[in-house]
C-alpha positions, -999 to 999 in steps of 0.1 A, spaced: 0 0 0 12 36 -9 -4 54 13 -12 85 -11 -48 83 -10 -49 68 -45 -73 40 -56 -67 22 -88 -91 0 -114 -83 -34 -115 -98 -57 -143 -101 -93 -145 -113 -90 -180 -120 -126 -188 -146 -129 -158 -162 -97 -171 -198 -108 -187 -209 -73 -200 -238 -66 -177 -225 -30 -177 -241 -22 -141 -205 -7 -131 -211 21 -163 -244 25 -153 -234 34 -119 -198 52 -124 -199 59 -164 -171 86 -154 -143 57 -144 -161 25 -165 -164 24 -202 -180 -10 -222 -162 -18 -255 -183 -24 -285 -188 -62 -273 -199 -51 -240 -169 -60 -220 -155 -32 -194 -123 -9 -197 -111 24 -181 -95 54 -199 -72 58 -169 -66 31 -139 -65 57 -116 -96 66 -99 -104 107 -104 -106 123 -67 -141 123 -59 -155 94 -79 -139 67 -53 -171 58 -30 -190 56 -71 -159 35 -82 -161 11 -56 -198 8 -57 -197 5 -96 -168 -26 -87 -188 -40 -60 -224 -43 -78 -202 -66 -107 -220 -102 -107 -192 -117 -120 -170 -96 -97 -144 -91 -127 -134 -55 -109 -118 -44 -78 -105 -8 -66 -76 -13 -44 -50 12 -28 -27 24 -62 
């Protein structure tokens, strides 16, 4: 852990189904690609969007994300 406050994306792309409820609760960190499947623009969470990132990464059935210390 870094300690700098930071939270970070991570992906575990081949459990990801493409339910899309993380982009339909945090579209500002999670983007679907045109099959569906989930990416981010950046792996850093944007300050401000962390409690929205990690309810966007908890809701996943498949729980393909996770937002963890960067």
């Amino acid at each position: 852990m870094s300690g700098n406050g930071k939270l970070k994306v991570v992906i575990n792309k081949p459990a990801c189904c493409g339910y899309g409820v993380c982009a339909e609760i945090c579209p500002e960190v999670y983007k679907l690609d045109e099959h569906g499947i989930v990416y981010v623009d950046d792996e850093i969470v944007p300050e401000g969007l962390e409690d929205k990132a990690r309810e966007g990464a908890d809701a996943c059935p498949q729980s393909a994300l996770a937002v963890v210390d960067a």
